[in-house]
mmCIF file of the N, C-alpha and C atoms, coordinates in Angstrom:
data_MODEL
# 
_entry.id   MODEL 
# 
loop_
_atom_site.group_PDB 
_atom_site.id 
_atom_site.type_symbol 
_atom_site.label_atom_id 
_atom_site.label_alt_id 
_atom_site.label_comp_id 
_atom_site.label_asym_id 
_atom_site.label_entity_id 
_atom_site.label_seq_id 
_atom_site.pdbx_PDB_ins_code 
_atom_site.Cartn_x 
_atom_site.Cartn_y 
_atom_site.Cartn_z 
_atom_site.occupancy 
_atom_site.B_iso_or_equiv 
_atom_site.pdbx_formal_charge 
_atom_site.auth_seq_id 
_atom_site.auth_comp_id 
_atom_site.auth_asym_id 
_atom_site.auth_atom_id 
_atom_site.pdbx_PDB_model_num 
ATOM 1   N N  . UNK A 1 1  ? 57.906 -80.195 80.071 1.00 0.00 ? 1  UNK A N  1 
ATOM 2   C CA . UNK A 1 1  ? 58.394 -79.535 78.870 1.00 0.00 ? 1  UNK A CA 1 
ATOM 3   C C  . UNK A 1 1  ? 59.498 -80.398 78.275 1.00 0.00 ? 1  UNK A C  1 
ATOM 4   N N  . UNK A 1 2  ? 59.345 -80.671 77.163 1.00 0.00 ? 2  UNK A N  1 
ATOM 5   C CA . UNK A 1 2  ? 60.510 -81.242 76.389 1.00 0.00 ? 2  UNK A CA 1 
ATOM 6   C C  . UNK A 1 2  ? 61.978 -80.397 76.036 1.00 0.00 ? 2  UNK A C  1 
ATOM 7   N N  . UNK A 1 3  ? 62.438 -81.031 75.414 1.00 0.00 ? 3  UNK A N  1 
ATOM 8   C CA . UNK A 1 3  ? 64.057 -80.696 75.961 1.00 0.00 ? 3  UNK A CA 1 
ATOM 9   C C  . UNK A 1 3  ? 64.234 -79.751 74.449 1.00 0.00 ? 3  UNK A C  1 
ATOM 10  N N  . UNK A 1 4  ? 63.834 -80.066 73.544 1.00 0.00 ? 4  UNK A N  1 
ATOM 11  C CA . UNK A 1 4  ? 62.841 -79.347 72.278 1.00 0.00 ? 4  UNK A CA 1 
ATOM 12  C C  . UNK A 1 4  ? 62.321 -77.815 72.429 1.00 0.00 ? 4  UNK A C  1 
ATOM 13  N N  . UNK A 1 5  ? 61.203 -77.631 73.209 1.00 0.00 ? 5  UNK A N  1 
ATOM 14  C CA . UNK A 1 5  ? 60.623 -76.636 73.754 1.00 0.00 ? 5  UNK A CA 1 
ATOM 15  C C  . UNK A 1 5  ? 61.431 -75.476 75.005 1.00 0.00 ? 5  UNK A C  1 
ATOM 16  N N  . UNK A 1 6  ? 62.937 -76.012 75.177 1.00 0.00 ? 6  UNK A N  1 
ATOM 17  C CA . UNK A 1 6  ? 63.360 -75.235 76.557 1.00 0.00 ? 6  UNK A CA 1 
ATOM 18  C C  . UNK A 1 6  ? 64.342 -74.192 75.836 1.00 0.00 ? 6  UNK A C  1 
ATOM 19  N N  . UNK A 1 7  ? 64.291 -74.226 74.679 1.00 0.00 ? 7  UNK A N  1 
ATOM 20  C CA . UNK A 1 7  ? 65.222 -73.193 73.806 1.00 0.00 ? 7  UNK A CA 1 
ATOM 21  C C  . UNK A 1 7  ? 64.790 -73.248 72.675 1.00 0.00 ? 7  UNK A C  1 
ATOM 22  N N  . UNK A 1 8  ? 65.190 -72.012 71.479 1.00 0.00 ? 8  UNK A N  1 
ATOM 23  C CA . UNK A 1 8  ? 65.143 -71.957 70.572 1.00 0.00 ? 8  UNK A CA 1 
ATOM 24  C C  . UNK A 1 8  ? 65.522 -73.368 69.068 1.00 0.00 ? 8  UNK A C  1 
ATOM 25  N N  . UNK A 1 9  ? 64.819 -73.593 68.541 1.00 0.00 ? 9  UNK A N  1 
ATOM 26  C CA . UNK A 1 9  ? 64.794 -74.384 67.585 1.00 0.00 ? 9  UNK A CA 1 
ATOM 27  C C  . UNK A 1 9  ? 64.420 -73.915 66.340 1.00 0.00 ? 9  UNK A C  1 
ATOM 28  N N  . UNK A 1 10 ? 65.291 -74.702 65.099 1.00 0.00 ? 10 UNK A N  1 
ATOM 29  C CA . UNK A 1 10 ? 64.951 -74.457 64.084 1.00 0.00 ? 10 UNK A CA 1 
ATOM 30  C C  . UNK A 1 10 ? 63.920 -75.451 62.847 1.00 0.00 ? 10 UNK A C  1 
ATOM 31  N N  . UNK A 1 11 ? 62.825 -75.187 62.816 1.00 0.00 ? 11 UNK A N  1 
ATOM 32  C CA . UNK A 1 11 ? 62.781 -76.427 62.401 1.00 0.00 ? 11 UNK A CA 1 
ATOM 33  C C  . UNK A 1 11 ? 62.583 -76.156 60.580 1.00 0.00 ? 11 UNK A C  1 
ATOM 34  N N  . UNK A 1 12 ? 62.471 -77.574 60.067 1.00 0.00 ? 12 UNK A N  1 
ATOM 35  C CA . UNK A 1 12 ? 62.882 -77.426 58.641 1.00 0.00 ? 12 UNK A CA 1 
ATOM 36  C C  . UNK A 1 12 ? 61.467 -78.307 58.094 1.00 0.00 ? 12 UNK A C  1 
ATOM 37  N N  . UNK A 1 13 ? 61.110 -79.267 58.671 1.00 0.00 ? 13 UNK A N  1 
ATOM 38  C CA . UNK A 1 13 ? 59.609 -79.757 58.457 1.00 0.00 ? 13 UNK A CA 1 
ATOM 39  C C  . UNK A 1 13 ? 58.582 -79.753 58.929 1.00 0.00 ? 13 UNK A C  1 
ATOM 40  N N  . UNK A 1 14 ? 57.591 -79.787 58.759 1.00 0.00 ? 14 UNK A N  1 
ATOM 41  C CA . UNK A 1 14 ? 56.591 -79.586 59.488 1.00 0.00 ? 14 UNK A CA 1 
ATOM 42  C C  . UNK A 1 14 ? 55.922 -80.977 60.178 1.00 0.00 ? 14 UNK A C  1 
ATOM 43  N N  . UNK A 1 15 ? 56.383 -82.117 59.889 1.00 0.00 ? 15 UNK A N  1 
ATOM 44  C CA . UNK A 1 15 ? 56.378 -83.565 60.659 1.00 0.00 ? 15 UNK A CA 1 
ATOM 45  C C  . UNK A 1 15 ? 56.810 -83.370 61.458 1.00 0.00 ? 15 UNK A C  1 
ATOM 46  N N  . UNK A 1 16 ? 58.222 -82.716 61.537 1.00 0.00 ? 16 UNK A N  1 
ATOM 47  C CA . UNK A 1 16 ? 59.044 -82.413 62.641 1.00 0.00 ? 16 UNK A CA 1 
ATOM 48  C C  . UNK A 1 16 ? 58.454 -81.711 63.778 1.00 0.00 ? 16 UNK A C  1 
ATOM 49  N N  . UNK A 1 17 ? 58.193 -80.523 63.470 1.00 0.00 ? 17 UNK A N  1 
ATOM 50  C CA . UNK A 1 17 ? 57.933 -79.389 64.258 1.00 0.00 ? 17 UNK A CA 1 
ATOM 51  C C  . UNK A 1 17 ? 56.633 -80.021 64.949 1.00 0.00 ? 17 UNK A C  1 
ATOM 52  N N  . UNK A 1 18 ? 55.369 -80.676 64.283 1.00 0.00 ? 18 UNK A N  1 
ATOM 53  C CA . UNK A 1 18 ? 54.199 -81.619 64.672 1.00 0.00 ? 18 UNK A CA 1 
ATOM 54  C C  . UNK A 1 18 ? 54.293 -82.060 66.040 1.00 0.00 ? 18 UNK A C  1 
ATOM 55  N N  . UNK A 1 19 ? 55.525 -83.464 65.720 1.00 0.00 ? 19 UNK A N  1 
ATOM 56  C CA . UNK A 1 19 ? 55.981 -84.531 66.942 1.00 0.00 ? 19 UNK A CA 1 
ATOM 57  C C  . UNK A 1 19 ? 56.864 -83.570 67.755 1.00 0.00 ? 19 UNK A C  1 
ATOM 58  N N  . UNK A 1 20 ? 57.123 -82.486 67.639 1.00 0.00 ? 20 UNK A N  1 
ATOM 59  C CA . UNK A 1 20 ? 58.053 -82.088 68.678 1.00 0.00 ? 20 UNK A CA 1 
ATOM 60  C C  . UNK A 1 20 ? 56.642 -81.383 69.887 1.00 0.00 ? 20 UNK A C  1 
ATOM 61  N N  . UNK A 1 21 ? 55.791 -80.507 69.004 1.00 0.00 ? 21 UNK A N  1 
ATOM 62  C CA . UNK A 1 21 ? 54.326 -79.904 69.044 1.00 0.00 ? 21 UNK A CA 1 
ATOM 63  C C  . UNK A 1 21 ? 54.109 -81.041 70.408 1.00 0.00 ? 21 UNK A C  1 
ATOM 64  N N  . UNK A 1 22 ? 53.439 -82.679 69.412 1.00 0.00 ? 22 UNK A N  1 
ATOM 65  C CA . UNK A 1 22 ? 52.597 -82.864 70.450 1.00 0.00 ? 22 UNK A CA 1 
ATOM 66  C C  . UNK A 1 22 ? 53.143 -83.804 71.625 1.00 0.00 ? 22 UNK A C  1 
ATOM 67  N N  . UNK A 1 23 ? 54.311 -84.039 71.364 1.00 0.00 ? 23 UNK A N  1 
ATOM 68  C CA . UNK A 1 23 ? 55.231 -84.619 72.708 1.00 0.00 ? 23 UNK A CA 1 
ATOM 69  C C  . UNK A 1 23 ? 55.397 -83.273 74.008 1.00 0.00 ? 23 UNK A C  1 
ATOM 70  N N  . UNK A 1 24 ? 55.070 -82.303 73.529 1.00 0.00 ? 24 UNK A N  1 
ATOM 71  C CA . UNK A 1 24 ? 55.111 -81.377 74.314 1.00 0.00 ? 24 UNK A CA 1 
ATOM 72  C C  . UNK A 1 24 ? 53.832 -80.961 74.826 1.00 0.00 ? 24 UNK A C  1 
ATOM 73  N N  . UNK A 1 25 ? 52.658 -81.007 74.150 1.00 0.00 ? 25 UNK A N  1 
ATOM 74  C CA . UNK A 1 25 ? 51.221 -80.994 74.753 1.00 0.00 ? 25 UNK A CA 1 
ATOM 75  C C  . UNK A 1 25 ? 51.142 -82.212 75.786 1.00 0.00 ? 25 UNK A C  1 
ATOM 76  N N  . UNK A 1 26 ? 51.333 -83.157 75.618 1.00 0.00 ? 26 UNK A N  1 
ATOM 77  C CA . UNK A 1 26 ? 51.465 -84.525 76.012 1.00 0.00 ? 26 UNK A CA 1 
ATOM 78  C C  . UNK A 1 26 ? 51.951 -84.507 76.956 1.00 0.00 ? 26 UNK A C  1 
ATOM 79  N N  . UNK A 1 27 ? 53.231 -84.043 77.454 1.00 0.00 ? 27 UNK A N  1 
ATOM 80  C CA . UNK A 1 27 ? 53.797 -83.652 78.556 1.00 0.00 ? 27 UNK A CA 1 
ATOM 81  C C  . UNK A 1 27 ? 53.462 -82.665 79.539 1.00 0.00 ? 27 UNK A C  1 
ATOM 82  N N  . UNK A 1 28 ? 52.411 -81.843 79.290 1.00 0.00 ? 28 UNK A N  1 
ATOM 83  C CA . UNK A 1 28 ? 52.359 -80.563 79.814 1.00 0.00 ? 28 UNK A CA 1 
ATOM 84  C C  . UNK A 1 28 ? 51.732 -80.801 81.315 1.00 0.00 ? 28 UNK A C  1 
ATOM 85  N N  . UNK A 1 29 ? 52.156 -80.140 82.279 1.00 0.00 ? 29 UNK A N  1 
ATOM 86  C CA . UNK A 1 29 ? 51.775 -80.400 83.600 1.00 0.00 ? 29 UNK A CA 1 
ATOM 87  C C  . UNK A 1 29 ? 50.952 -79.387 84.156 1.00 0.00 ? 29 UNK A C  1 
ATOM 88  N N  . UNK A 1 30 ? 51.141 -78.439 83.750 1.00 0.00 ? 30 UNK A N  1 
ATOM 89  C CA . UNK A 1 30 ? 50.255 -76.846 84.359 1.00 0.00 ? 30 UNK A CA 1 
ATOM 90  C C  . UNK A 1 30 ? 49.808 -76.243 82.924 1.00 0.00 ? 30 UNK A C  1 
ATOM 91  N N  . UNK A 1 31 ? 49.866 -75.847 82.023 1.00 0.00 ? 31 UNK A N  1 
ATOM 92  C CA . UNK A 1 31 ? 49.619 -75.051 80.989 1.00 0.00 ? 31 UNK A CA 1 
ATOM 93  C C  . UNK A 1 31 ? 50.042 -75.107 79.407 1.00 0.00 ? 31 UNK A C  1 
ATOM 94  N N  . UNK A 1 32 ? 49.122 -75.316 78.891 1.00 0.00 ? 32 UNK A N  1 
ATOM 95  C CA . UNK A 1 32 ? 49.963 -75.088 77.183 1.00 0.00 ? 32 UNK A CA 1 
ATOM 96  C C  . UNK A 1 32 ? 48.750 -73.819 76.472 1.00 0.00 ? 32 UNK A C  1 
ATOM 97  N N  . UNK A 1 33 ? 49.889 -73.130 76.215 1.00 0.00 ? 33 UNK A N  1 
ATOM 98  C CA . UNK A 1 33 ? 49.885 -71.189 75.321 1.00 0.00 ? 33 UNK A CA 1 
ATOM 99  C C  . UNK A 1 33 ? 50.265 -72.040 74.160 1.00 0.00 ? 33 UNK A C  1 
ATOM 100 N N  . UNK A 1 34 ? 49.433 -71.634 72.900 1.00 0.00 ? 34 UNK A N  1 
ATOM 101 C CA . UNK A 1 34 ? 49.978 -71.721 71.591 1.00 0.00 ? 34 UNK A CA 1 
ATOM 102 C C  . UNK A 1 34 ? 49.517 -70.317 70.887 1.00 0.00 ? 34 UNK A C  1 
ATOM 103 N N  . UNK A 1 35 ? 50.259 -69.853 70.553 1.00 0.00 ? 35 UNK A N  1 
ATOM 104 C CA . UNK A 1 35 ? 49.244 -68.743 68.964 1.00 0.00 ? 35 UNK A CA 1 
ATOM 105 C C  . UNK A 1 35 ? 50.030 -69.259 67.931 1.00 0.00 ? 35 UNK A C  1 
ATOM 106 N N  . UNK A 1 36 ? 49.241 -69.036 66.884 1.00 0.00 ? 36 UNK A N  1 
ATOM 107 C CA . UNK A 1 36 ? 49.475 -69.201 65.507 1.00 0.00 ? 36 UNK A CA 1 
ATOM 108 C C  . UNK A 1 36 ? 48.659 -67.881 64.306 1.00 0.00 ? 36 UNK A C  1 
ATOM 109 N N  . UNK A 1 37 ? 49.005 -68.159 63.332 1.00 0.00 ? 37 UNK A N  1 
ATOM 110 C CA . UNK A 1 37 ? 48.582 -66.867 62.508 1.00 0.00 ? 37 UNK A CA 1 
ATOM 111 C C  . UNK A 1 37 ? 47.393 -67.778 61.773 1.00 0.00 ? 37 UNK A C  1 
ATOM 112 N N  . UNK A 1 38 ? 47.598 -68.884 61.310 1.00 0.00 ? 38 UNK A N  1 
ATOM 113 C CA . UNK A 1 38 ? 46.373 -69.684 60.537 1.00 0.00 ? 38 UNK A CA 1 
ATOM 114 C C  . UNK A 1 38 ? 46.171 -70.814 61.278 1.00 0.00 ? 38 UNK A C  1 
ATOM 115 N N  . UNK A 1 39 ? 44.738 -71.208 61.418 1.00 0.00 ? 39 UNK A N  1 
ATOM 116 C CA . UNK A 1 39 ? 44.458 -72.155 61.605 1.00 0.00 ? 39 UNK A CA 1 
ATOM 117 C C  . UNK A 1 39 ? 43.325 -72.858 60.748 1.00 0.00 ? 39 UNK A C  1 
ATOM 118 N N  . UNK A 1 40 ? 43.561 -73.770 60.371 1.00 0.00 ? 40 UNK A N  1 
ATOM 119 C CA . UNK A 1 40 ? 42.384 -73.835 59.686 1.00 0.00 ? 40 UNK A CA 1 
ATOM 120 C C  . UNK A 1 40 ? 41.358 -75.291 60.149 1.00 0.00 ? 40 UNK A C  1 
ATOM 121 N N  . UNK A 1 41 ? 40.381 -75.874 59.769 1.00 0.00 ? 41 UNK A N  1 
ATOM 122 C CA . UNK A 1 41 ? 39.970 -76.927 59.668 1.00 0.00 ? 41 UNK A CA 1 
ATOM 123 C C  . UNK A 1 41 ? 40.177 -78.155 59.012 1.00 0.00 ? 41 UNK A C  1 
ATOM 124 N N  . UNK A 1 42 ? 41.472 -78.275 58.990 1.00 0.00 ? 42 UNK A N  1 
ATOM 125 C CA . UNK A 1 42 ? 42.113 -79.049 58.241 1.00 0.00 ? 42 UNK A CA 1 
ATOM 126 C C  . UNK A 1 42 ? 42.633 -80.348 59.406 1.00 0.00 ? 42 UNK A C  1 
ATOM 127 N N  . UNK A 1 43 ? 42.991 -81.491 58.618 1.00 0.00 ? 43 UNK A N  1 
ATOM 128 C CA . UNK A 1 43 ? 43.376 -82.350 59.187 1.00 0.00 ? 43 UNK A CA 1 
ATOM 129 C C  . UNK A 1 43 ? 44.599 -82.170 60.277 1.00 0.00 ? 43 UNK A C  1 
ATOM 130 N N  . UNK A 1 44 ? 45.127 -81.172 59.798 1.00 0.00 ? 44 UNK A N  1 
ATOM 131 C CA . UNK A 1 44 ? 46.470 -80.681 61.078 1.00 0.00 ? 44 UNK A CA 1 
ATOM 132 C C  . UNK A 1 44 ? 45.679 -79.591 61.928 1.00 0.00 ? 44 UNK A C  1 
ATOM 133 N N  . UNK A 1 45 ? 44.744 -78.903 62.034 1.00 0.00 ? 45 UNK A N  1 
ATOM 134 C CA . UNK A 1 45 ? 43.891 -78.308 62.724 1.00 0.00 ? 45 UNK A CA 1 
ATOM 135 C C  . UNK A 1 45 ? 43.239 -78.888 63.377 1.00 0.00 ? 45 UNK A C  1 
ATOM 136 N N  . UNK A 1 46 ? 42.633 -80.299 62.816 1.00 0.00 ? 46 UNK A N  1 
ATOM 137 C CA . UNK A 1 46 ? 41.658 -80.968 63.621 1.00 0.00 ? 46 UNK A CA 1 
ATOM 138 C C  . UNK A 1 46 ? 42.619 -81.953 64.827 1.00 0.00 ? 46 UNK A C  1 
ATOM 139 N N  . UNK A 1 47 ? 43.718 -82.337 64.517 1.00 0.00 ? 47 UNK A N  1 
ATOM 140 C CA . UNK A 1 47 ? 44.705 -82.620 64.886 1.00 0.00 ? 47 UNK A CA 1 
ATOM 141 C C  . UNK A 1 47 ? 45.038 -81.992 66.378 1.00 0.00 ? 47 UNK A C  1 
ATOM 142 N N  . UNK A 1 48 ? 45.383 -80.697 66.115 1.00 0.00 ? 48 UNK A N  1 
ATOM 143 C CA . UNK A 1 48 ? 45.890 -79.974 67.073 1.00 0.00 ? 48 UNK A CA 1 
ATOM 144 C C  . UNK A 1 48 ? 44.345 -79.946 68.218 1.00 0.00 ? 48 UNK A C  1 
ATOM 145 N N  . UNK A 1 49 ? 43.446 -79.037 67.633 1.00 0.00 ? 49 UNK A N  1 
ATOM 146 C CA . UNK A 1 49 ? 42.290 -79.552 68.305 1.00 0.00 ? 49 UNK A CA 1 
ATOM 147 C C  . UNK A 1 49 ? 41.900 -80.422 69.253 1.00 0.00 ? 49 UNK A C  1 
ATOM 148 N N  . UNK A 1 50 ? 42.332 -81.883 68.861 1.00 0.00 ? 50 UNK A N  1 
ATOM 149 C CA . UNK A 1 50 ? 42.143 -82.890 69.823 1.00 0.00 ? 50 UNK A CA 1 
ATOM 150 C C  . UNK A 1 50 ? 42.924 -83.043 71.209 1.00 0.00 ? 50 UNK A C  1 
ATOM 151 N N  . UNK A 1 51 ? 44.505 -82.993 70.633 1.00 0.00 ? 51 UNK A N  1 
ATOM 152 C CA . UNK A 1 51 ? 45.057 -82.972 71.294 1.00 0.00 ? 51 UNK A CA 1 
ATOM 153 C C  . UNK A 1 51 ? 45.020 -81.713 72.607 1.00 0.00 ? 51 UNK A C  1 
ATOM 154 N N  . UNK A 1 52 ? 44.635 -80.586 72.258 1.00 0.00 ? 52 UNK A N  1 
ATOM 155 C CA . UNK A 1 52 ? 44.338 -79.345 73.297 1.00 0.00 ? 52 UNK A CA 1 
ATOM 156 C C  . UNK A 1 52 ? 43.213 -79.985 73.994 1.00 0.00 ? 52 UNK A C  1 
ATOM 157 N N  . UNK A 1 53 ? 41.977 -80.458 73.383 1.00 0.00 ? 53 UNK A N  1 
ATOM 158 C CA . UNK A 1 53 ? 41.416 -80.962 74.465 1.00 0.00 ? 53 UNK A CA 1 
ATOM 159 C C  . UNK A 1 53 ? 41.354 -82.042 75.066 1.00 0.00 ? 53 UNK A C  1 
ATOM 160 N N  . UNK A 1 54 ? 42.479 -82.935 74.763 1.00 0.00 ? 54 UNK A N  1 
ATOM 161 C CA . UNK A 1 54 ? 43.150 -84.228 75.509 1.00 0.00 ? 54 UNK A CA 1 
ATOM 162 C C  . UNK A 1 54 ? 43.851 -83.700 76.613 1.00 0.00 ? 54 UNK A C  1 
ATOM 163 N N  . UNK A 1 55 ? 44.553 -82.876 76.370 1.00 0.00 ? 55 UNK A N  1 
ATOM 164 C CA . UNK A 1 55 ? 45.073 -81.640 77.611 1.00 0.00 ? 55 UNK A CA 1 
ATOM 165 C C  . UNK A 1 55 ? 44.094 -80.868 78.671 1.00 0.00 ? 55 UNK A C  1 
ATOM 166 N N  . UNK A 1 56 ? 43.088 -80.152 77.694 1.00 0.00 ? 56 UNK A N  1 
ATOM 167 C CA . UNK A 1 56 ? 42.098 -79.705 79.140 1.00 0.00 ? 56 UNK A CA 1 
ATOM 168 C C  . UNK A 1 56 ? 41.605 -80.830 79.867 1.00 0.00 ? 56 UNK A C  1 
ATOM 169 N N  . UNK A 1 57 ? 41.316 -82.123 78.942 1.00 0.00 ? 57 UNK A N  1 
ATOM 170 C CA . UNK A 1 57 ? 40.235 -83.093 79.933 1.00 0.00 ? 57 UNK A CA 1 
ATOM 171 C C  . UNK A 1 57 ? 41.177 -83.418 80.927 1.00 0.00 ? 57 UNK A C  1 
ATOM 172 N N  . UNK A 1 58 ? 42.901 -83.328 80.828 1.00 0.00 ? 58 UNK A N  1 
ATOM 173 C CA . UNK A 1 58 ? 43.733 -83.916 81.971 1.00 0.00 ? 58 UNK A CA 1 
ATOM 174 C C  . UNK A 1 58 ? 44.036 -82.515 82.964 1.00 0.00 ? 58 UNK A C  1 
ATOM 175 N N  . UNK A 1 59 ? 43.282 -81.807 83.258 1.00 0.00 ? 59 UNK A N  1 
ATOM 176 C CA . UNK A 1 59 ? 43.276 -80.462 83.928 1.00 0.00 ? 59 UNK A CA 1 
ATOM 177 C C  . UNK A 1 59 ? 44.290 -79.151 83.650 1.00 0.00 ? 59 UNK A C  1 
ATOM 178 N N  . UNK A 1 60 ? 45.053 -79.864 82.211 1.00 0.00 ? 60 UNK A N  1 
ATOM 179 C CA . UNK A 1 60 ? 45.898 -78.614 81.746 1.00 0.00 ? 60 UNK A CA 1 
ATOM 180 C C  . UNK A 1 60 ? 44.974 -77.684 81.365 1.00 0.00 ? 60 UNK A C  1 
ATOM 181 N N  . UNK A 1 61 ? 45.812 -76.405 81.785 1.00 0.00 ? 61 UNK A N  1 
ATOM 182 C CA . UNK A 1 61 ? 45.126 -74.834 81.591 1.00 0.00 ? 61 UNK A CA 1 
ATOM 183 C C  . UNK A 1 61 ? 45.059 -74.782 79.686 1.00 0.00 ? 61 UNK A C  1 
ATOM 184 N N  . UNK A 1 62 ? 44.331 -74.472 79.002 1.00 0.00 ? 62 UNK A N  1 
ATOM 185 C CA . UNK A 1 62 ? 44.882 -74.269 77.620 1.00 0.00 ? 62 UNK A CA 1 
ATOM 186 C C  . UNK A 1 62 ? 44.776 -72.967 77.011 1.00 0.00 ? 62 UNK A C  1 
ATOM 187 N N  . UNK A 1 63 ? 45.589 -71.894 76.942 1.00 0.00 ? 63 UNK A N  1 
ATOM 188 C CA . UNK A 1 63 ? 45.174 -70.856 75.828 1.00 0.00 ? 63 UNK A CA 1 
ATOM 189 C C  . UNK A 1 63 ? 45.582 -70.824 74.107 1.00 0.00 ? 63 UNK A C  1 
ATOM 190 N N  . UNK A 1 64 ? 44.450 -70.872 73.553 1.00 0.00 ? 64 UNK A N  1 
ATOM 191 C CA . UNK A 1 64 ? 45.071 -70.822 72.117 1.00 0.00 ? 64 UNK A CA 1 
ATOM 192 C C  . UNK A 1 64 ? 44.100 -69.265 71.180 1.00 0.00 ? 64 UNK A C  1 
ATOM 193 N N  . UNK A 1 65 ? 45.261 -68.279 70.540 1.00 0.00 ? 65 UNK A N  1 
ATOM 194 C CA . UNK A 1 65 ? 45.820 -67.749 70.200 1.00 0.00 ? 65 UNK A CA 1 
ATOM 195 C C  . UNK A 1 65 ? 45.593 -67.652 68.692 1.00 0.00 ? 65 UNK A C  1 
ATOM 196 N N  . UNK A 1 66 ? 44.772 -67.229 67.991 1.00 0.00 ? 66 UNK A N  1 
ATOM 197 C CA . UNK A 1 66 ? 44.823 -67.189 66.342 1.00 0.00 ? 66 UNK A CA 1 
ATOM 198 C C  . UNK A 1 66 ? 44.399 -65.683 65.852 1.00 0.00 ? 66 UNK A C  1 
ATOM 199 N N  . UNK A 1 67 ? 45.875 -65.675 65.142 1.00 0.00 ? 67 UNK A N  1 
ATOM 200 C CA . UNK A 1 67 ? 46.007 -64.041 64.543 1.00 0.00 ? 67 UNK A CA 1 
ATOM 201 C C  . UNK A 1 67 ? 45.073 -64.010 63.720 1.00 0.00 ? 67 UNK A C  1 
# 
């Protein structure tokens, strides 16, 4: 877990919030939980996408979550 992810944060961009996102998938040793309210098929969807299953193929658990 990044040092990002171990408390509350505010974030103000969404580049930001992204690289904080996937330095923290990236890191994950046992599990990454995400929900979100939209997801769409969009280039930041397809994005996230990959990266979750760059995570399962390395035996992270993944649940994802869309309101």
């Amino acid at each position: 877990m990044t040092e990002a992810w171990q408390s509350e944060r505010l974030f103000f961009e969404g580049d930001d919030f992204y690289a904080d996102l996937k330095a923290a998938i990236e890191g994950a040793t046992r599990s990454v939980q995400i929900e979100t309210y939209i997801l769409r098929p969009d280039a930041v969807g397809r994005s996230l996408e990959q990266m979750l299953r760059s995570a399962a193929l390395r035996g992270i658990q993944v649940k994802l979550l869309v309101d």
